[in-house]
Biopython code that builds the backbone (N, CA, C, O; Angstrom):
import numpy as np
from Bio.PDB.StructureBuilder import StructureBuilder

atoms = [
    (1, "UNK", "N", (16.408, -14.170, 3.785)),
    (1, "UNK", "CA", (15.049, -13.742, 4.114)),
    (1, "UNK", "C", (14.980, -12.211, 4.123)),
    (1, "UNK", "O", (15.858, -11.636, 4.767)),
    (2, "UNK", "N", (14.296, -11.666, 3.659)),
    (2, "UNK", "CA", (13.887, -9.736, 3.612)),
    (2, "UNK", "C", (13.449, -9.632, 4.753)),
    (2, "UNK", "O", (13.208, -10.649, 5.403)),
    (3, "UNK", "N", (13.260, -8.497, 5.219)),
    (3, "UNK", "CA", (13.524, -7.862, 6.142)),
    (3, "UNK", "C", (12.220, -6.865, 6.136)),
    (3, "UNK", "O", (12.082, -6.010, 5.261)),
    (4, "UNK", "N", (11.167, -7.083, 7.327)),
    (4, "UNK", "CA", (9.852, -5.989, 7.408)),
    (4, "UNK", "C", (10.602, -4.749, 7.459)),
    (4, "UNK", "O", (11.507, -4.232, 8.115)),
    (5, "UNK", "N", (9.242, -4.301, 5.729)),
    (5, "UNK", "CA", (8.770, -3.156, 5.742)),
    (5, "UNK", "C", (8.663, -2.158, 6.829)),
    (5, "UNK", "O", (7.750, -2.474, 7.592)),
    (6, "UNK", "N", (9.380, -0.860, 7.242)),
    (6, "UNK", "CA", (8.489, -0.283, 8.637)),
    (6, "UNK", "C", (7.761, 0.071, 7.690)),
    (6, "UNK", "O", (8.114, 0.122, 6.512)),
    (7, "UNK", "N", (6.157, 0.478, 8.341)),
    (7, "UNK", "CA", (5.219, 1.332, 7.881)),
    (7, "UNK", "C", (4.406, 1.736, 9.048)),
    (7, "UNK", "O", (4.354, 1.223, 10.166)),
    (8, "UNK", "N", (3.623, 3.021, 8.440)),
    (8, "UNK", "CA", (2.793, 3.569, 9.485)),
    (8, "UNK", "C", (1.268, 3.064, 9.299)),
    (8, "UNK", "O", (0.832, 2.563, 8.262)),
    (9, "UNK", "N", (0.415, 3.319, 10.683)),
    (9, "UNK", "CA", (-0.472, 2.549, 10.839)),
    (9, "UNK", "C", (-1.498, 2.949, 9.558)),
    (9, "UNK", "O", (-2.319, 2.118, 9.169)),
    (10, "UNK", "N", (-1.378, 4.468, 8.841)),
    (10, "UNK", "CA", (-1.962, 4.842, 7.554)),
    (10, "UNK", "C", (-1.762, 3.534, 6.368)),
    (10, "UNK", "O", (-2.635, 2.741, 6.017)),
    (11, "UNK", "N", (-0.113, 3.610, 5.821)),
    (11, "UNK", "CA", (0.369, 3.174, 4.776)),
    (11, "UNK", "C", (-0.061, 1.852, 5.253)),
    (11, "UNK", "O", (-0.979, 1.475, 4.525)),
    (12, "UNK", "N", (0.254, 0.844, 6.314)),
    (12, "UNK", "CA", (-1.179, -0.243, 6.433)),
    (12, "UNK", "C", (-2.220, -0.786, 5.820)),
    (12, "UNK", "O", (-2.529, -1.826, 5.238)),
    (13, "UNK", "N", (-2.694, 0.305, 6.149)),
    (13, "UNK", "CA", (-4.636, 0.259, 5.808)),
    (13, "UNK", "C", (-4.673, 0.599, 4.206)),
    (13, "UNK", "O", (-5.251, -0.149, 3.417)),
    (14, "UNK", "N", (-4.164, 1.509, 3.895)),
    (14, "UNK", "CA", (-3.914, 2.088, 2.140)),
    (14, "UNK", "C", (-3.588, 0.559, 1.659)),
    (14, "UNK", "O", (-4.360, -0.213, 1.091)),
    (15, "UNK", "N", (-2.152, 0.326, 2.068)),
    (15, "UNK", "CA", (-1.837, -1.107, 1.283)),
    (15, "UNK", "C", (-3.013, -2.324, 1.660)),
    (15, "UNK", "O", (-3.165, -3.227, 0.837)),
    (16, "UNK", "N", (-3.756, -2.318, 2.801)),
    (16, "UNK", "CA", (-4.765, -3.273, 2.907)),
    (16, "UNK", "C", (-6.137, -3.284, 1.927)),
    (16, "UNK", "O", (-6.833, -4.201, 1.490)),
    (17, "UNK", "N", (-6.171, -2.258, 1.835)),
    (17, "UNK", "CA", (-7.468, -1.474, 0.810)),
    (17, "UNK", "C", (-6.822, -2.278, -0.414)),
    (17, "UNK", "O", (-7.167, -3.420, -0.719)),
    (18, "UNK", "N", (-5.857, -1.547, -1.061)),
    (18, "UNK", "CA", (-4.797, -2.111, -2.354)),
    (18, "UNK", "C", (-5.261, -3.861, -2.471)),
    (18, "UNK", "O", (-5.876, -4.534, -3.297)),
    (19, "UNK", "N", (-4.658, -4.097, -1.295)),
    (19, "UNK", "CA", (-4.625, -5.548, -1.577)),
    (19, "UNK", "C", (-6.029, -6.210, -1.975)),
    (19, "UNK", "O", (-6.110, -7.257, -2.617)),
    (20, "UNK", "N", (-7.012, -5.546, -1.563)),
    (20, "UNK", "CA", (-8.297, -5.960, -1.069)),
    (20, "UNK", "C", (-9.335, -5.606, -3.078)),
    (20, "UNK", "O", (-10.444, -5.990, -3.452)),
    (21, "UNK", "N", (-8.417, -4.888, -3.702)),
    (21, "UNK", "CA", (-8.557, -4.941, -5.105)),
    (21, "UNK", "C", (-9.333, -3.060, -5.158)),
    (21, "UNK", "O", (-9.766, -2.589, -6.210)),
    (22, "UNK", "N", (-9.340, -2.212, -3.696)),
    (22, "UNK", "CA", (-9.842, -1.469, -4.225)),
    (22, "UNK", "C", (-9.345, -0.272, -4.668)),
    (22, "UNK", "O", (-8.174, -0.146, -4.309)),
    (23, "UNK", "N", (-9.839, 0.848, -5.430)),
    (23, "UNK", "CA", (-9.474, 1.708, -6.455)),
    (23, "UNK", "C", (-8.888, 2.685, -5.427)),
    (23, "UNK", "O", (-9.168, 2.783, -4.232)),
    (24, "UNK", "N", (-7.876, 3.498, -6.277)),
    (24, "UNK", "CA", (-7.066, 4.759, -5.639)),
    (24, "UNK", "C", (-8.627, 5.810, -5.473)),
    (24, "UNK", "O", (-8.538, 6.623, -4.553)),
    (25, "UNK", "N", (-9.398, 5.828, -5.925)),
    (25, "UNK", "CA", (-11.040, 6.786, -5.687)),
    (25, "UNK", "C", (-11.920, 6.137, -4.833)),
    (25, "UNK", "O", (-12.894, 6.798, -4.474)),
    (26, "UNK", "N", (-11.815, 5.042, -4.435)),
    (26, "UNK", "CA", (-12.421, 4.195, -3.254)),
    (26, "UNK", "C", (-11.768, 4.623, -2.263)),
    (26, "UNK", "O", (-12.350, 5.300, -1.415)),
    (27, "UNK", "N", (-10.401, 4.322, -2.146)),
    (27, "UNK", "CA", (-9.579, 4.457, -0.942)),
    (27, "UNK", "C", (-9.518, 6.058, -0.371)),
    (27, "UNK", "O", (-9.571, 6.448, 0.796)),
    (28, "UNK", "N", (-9.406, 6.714, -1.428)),
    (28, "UNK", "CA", (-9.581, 7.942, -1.184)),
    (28, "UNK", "C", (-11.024, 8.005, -0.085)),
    (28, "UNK", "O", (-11.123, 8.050, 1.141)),
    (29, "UNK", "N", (-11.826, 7.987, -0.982)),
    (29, "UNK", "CA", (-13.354, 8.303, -0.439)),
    (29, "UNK", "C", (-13.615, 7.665, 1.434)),
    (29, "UNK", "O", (-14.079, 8.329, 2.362)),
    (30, "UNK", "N", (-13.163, 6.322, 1.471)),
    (30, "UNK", "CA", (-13.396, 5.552, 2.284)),
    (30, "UNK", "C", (-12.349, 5.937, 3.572)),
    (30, "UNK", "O", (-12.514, 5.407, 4.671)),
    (31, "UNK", "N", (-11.115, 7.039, 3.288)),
    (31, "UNK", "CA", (-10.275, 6.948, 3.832)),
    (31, "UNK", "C", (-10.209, 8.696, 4.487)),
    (31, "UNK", "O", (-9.518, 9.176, 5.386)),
    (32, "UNK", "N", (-11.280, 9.334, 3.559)),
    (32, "UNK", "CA", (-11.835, 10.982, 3.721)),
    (32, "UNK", "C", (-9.710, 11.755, 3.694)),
    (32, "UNK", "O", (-9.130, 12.447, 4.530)),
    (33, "UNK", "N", (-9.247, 11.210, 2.439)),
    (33, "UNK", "CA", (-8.388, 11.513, 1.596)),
    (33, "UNK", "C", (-8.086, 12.450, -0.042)),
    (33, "UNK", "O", (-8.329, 11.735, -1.015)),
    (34, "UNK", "N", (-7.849, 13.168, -0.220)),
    (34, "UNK", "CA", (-7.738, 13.187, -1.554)),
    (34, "UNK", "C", (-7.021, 12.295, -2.357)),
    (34, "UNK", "O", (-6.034, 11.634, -2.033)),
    (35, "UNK", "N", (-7.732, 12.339, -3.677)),
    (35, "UNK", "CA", (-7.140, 11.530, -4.784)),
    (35, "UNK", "C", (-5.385, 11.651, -4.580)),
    (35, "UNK", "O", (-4.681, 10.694, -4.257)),
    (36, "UNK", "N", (-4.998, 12.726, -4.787)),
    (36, "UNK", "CA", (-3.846, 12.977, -4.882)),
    (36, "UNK", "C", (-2.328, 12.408, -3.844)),
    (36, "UNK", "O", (-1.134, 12.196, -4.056)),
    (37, "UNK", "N", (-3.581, 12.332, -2.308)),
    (37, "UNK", "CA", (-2.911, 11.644, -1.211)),
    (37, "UNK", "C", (-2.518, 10.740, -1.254)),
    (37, "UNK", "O", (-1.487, 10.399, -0.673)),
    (38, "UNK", "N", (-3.389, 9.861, -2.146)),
    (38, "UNK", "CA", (-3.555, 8.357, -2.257)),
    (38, "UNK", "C", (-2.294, 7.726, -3.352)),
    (38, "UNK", "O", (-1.544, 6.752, -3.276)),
    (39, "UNK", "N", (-2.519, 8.954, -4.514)),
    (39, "UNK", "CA", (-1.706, 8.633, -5.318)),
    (39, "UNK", "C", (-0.115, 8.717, -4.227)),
    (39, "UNK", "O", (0.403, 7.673, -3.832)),
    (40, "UNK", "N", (0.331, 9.772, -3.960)),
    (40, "UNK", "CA", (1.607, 9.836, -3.061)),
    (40, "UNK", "C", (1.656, 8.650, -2.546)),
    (40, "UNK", "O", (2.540, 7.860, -2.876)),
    (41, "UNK", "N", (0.550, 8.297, -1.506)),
    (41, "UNK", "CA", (1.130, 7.045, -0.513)),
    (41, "UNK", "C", (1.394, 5.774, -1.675)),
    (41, "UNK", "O", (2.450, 5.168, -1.495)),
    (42, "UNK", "N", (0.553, 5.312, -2.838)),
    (42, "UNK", "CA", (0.878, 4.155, -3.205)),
    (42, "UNK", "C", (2.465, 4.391, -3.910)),
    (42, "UNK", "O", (3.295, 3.496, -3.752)),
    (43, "UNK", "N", (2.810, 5.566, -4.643)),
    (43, "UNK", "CA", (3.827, 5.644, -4.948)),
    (43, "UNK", "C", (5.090, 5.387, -4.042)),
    (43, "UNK", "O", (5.971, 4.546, -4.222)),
    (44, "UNK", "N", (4.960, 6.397, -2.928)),
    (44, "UNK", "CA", (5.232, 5.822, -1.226)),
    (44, "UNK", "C", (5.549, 4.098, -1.104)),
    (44, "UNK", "O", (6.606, 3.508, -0.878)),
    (45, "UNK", "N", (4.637, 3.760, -1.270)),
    (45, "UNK", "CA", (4.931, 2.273, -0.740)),
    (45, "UNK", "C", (5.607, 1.310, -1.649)),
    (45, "UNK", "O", (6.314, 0.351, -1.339)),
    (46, "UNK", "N", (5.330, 1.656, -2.598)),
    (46, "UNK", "CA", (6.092, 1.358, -3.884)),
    (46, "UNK", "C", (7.549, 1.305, -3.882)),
    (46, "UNK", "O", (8.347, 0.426, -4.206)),
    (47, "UNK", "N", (7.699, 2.712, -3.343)),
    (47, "UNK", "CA", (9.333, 3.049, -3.080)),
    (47, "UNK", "C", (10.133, 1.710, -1.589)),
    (47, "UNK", "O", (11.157, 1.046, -1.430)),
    (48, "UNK", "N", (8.998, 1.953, -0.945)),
    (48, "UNK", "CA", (9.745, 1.193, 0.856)),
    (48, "UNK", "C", (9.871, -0.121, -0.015)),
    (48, "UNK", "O", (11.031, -0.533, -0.021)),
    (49, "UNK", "N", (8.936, -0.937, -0.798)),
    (49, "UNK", "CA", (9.274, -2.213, -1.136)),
    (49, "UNK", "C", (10.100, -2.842, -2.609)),
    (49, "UNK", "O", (10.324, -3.916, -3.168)),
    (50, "UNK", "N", (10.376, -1.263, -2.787)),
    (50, "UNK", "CA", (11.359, -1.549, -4.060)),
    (50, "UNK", "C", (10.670, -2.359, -5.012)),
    (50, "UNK", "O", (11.082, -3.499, -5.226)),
    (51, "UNK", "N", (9.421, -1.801, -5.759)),
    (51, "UNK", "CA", (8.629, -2.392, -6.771)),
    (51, "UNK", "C", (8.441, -1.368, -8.139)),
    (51, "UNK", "O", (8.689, -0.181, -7.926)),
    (52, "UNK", "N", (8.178, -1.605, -9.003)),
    (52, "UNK", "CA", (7.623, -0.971, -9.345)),
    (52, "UNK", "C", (5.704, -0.688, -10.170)),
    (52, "UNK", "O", (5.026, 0.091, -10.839)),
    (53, "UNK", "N", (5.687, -1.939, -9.481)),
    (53, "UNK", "CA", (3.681, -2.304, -9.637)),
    (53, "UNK", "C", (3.295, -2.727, -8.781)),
    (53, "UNK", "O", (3.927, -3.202, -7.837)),
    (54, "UNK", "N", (1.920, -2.631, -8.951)),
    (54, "UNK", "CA", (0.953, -2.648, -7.484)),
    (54, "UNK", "C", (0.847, -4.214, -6.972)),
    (54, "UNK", "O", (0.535, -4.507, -5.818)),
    (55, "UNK", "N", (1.117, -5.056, -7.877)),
    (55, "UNK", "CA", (1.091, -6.762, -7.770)),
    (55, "UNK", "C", (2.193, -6.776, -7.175)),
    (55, "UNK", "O", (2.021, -7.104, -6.001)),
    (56, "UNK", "N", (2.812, -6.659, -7.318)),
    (56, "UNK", "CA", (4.719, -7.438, -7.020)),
    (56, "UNK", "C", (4.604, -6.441, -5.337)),
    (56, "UNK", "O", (4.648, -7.174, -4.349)),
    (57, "UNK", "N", (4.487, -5.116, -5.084)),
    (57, "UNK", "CA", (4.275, -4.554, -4.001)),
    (57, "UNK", "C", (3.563, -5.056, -2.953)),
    (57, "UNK", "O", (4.022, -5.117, -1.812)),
    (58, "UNK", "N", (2.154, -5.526, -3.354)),
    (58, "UNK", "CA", (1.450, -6.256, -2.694)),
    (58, "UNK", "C", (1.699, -7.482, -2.398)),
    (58, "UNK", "O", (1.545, -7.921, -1.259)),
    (59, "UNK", "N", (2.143, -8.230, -3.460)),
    (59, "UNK", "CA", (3.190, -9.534, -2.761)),
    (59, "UNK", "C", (4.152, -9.896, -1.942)),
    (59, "UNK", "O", (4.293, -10.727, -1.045)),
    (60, "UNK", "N", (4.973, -8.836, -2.613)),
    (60, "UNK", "CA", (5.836, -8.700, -0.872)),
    (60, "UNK", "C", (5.516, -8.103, -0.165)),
    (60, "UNK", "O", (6.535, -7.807, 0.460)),
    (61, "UNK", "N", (4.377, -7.434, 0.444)),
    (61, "UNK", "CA", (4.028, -7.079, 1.825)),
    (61, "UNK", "C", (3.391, -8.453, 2.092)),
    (61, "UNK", "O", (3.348, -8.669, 3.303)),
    (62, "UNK", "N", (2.819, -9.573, 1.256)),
    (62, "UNK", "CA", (1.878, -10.198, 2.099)),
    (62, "UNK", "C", (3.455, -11.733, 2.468)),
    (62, "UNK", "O", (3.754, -12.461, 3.414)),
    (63, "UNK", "N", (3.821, -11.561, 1.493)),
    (63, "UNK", "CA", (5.475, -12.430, 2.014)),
    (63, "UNK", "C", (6.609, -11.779, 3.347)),
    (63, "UNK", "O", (7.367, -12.428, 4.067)),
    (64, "UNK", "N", (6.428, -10.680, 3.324)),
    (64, "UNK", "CA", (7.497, -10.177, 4.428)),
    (64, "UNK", "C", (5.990, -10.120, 5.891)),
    (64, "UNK", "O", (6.383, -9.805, 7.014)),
    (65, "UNK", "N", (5.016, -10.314, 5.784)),
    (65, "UNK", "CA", (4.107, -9.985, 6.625)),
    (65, "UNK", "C", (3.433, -8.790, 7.351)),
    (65, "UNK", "O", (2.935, -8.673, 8.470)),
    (66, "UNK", "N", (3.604, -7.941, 6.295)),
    (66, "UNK", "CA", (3.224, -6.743, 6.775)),
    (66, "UNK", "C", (1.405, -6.449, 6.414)),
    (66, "UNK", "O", (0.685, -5.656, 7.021)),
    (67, "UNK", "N", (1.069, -7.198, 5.457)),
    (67, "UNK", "CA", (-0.834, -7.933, 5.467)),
    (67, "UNK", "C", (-0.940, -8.959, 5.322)),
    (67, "UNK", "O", (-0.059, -9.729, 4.939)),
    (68, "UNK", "N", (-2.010, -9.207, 5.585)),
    (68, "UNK", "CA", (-2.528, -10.900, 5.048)),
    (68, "UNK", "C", (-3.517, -10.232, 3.865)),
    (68, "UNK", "O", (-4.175, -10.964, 3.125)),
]
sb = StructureBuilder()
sb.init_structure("model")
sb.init_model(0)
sb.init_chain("A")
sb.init_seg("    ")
for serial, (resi, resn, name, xyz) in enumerate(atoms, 1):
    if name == "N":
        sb.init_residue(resn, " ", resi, " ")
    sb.init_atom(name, np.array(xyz, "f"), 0.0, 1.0, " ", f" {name:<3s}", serial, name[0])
structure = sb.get_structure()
């Protein structure tokens, strides 16, 4: 069995947005972020779950339980 992700209560909500289908310029906007932030954190999260796409990332956060 893998082992939870730590994450912060930010990288959370970013990956919840993600999951939720919306755009790195949504999340930004909605999150009073720059584009550029956004880009870092998904790359960021990318790295903690050892992926390298936004599907397979988002799958295992919603398998290790770190979203629904």
């Amino acid at each position: 069995m893998e082992t939870k992700v730590s994450l912060k209560e930010k990288e959370v909500q970013i990956l919840q947005m993600i999951a939720e289908g919306k755009t790195s310029p949504q999340i930004a906007q909605a999150m009073c972020l720059s584009l550029n932030t956004i880009k870092w954190y998904r790359k960021k999260l990318k790295a903690k779950f050892e992926t390298n796409g936004t599907i397979q990332m988002v799958r295992k956060a919603i398998d290790m339980g770190c979203i629904e």
